[in-house]
C-alpha positions as CSV (number, residue, x, y, z in Angstrom):
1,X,126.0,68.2,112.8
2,X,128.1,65.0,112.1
3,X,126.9,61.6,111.5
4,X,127.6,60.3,114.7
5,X,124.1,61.8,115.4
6,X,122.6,58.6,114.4
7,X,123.9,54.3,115.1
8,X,125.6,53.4,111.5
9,X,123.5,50.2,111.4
10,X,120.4,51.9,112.0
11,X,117.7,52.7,109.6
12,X,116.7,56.8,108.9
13,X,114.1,57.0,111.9
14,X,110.9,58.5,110.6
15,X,110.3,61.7,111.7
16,X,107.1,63.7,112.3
17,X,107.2,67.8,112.2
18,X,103.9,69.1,114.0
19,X,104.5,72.6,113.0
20,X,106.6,74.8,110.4
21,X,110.1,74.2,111.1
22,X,112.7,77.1,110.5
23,X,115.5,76.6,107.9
24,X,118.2,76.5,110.7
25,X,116.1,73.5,112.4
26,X,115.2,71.7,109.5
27,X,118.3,71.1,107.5
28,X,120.2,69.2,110.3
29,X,117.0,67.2,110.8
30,X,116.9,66.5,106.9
31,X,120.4,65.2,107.5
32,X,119.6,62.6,109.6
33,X,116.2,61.6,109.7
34,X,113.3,61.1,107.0
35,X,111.0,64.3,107.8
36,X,107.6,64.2,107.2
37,X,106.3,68.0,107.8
38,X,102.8,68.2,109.2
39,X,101.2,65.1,107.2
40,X,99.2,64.5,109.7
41,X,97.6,67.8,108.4
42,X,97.8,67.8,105.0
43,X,97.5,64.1,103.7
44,X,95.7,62.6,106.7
45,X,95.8,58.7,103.9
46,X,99.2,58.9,103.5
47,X,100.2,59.6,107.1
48,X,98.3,56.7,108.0
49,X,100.3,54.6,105.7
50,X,103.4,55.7,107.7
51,X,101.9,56.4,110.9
52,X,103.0,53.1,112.2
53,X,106.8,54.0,111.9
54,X,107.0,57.7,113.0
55,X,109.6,57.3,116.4
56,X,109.9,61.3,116.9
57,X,107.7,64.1,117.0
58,X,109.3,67.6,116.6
59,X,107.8,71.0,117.4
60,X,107.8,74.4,118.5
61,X,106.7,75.9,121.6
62,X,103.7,76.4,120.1
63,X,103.0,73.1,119.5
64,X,99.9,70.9,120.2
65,X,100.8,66.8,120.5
66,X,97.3,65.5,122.0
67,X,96.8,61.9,122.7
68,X,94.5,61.6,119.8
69,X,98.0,61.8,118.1
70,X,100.0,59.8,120.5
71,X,97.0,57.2,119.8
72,X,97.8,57.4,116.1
73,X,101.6,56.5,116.3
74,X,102.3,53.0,117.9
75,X,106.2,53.7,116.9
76,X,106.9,57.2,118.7
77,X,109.7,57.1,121.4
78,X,110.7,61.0,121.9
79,X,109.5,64.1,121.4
80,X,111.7,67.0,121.0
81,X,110.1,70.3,121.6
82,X,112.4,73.5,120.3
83,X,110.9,75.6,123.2
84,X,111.5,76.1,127.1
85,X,107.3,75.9,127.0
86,X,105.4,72.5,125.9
87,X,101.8,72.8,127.4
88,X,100.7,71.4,124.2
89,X,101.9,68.3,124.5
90,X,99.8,65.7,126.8
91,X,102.3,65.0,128.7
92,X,100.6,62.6,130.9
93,X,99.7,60.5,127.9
94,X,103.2,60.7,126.4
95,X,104.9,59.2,129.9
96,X,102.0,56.6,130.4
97,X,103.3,55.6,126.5
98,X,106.6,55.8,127.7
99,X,107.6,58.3,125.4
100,X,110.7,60.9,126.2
101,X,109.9,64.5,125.8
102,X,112.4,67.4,125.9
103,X,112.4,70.8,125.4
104,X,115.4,73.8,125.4
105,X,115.7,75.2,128.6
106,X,118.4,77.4,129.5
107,X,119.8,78.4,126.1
108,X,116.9,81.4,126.2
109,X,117.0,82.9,129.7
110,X,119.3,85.8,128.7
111,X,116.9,86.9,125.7
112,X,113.4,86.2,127.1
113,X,114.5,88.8,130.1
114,X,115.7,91.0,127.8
115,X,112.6,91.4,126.0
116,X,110.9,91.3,129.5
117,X,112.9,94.2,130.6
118,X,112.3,95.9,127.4
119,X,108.5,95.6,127.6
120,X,108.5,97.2,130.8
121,X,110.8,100.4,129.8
122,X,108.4,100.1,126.8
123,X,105.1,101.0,128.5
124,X,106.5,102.6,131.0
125,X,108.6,105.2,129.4
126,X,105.9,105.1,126.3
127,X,109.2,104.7,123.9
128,X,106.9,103.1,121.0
129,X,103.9,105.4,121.1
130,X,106.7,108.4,121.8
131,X,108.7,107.3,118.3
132,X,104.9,107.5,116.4
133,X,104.7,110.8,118.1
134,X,108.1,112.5,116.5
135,X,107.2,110.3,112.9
136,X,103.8,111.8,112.9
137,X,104.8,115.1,113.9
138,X,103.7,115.9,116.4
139,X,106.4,116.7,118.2
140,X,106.7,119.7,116.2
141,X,102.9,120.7,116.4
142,X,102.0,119.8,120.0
143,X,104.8,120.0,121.9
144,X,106.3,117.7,124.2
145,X,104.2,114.7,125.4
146,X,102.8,113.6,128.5
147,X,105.6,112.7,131.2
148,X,105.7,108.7,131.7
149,X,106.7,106.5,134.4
150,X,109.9,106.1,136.5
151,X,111.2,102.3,136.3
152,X,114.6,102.7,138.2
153,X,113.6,102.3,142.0
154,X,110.4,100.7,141.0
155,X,108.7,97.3,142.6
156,X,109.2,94.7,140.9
157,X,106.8,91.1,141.3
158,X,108.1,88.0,139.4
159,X,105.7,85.2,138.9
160,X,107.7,82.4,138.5
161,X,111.5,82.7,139.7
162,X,113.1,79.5,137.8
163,X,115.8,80.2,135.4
164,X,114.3,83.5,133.3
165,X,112.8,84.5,136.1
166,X,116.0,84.6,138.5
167,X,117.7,86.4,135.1
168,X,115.1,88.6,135.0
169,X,115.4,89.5,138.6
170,X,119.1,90.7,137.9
171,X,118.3,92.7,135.2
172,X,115.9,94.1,137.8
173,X,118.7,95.0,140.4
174,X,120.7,96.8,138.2
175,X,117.6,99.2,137.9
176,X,117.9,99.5,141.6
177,X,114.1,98.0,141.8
178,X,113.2,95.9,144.7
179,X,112.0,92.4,143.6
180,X,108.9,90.5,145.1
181,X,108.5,87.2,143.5
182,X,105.5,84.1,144.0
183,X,106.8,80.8,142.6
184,X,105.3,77.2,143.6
185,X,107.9,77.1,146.5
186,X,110.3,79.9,148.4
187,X,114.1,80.4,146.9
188,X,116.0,79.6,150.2
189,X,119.0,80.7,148.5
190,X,117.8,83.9,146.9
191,X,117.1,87.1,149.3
192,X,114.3,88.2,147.5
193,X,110.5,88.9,149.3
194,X,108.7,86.1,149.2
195,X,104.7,86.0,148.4
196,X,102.2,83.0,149.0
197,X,100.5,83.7,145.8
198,X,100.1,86.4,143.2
199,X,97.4,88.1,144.7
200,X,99.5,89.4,147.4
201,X,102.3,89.7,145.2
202,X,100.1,92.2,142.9
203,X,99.3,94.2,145.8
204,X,102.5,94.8,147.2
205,X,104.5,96.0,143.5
206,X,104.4,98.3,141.0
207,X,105.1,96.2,137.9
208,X,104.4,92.4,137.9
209,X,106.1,89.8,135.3
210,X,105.0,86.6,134.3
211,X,107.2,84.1,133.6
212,X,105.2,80.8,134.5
213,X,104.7,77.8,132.8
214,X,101.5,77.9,131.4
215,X,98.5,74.7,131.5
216,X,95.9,74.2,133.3
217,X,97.5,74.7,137.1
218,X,98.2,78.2,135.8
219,X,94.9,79.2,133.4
220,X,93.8,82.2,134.2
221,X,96.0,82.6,137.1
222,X,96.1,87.0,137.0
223,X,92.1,87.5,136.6
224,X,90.4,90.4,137.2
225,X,90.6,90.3,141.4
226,X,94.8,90.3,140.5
227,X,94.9,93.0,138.4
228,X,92.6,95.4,140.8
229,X,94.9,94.1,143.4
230,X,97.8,95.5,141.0
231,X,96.1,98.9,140.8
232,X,95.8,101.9,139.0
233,X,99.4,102.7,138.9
234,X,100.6,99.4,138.2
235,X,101.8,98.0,134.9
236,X,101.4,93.6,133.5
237,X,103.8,92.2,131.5
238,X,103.5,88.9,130.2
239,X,106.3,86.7,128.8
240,X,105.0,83.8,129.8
241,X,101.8,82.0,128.1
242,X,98.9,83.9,127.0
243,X,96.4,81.5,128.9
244,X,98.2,83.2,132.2
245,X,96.1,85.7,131.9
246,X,92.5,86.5,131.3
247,X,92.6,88.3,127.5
248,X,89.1,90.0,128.3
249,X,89.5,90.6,131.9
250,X,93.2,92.5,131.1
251,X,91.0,94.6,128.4
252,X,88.2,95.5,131.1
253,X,90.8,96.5,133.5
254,X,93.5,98.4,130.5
255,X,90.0,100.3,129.4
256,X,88.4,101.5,133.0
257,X,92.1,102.5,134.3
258,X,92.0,99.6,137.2
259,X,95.7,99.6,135.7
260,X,98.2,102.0,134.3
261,X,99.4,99.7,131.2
262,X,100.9,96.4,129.9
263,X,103.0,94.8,127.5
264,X,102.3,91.9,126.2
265,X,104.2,88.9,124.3
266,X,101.8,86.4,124.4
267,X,98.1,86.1,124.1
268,X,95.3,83.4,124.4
269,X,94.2,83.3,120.9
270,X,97.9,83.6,118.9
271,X,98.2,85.2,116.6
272,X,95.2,87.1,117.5
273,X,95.0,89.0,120.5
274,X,91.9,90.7,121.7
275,X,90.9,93.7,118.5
276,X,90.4,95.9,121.5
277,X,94.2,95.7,122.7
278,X,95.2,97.1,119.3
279,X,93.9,100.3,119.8
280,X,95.0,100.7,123.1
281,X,97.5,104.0,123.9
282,X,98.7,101.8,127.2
283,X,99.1,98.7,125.8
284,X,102.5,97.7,123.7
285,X,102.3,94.5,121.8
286,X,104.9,91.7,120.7
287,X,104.4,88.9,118.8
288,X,105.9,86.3,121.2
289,X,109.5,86.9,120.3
290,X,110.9,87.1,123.7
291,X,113.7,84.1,122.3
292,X,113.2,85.9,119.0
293,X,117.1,86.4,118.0
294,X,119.2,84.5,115.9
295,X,121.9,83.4,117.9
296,X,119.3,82.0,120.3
297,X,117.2,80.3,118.1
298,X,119.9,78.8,116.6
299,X,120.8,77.2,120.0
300,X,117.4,75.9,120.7
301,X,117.5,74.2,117.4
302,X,121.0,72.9,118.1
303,X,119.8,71.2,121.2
304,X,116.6,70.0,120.4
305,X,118.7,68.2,117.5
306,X,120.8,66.9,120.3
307,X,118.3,65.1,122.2
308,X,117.0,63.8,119.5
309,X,120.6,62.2,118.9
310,X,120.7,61.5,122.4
311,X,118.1,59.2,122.3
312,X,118.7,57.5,119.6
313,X,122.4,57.2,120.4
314,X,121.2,55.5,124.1
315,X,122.8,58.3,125.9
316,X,121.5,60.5,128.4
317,X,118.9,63.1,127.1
318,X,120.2,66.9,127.5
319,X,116.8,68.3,128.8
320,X,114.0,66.0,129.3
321,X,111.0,67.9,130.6
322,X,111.0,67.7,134.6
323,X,108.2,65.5,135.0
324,X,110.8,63.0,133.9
325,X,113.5,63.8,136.1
């Protein structure tokens, strides 16, 4: 980072961190601005002393920026979300205010289908609950285990074909899977089959991926009527947002066989995710580190940095949220 981050005449901006900030996002942030890290939490009488000349909010993914906040800070002009997700920010309230958001798109594809891919050899192939098997040894007392599922050839749905998706999809192909996908419009440049909604998307595959944005237009979007529609051969994974999918719903269905499996990154109540899913044998569990390598979280930082320099700078944000564009 370099000093040109910032206008030389310009006093430090006041900063506001709405959630623990790694080292690698921090220090550049340090650098240039005056961070104040989750006062709003801890010392609610001295944020309101300098409430009034907070300009940025930073955050995680994770993050929740309601407009009982927004209310609070007559100052802010940007929020910079180090995430491609940022369903806890009112957005609404923060354009009405006029206030920028951004977010890191891009920069993660590669490593959220990754881990996508990975989940679904996972539960497929049983590879976690088969290395338990040869540490417990059982291998050695019982025998071989139970033959697992073929991915190569497979069905493959794809809720949500933007940029991980569409990454996701080539991973897929290399598999030699065919790929479905539902998004809120058909890819008239991609080849792929096309499905109104997820419903018919469930019934037509064998494994089904989510990789929507998560909110309100998508709570609960695979309830129980999806997942029967998925079957009792079909596998969910979920690298989306855990309010995608109904958490007791998914357990009903995992626990009468109305599917086969799932592998989950995300859940409705992080970092809690329904007791019963922790001792399922189907189930293999994450805990939401589908951008979860260094290299890539050192990117995100780097660029939500960046738009914070952007704006500040007058120059053209990087990646303001779409509602924006």
């Amino acid at each position: 980072m370099t000093s040109s981050l910032l206008p030389s005449s310009r006093p430090r901006p006041q900063l506001l961190a709405v959630s623990k900030l790694a080292p690698f996002f921090l220090a550049p942030l340090q650098e240039h601005y005056d961070v104040h890290e989750r006062l709003h939490e801890t010392d609610t009488a001295a944020f309101d002393k300098i409430a009034g000349s907070i300009t940025a909010i930073v955050g995680g993914g994770e993050s929740k920026v309601p407009d009982a906040l927004l209310a609070r800070l007559p100052a802010l002009e940007i929020i910079s979300i180090m995430g491609v997700g940022y369903d806890g920010v009112d957005v609404e309230s923060a354009l009405q205010r006029k206030i920028a958001v951004t977010h890191t798109p891009g920069v993660l594809n590669d490593e959220v289908a990754d881990l996508a891919i990975g989940l679904m050899l996972s539960v497929a192939r049983r590879i976690p609950q088969a290395d338990q098997y040869v540490r417990a040894g059982r291998w050695a007392k019982e025998g071989a285990m139970p033959l697992a599922r073929k991915v190569s050839g497979a069905r493959l749905g794809i809720v949500g074909l933007g940029r991980i998706g569409q990454a996701i999809a080539n991973r897929a192909a290399a598999f030699g899977m065919s790929i479905a996908y539902t998004a809120r419009s058909q890819k008239s440049n991609l080849s792929y089959a096309y499905f109104p909604d997820t419903l018919h998307l469930a019934k037509a595959v064998d494994f089904l991926i989510l990789i929507t944005p998560g909110g309100s237009a998508t709570q609960h979007l695979v309830n129980a009527e999806v997942l029967a529609a998925l079957g009792s051969e079909g596998y969910l994974i979920n690298v989306a947002r855990g309010s995608v999918v109904d958490e007791a719903a998914l357990v009903s269905a995992l626990e009468n066989g109305v599917i086969a499996g799932a592998g989950l990154d995300v859940f409705e109540a992080e970092p809690r995710p329904l007791a019963a899913l922790l001792l399922m044998d189907n189930v293999v569990l994450t805990p939401h580190m589908a951008s979860a390598t260094i290299q890539t979280r050192q990117a995100m930082a780097d660029l939500a940095v960046a738009n914070l320099g952007a704006h500040y700078l007058g120059s053209p944000l990087l990646s303001a949220i779409p509602e924006m564009l």
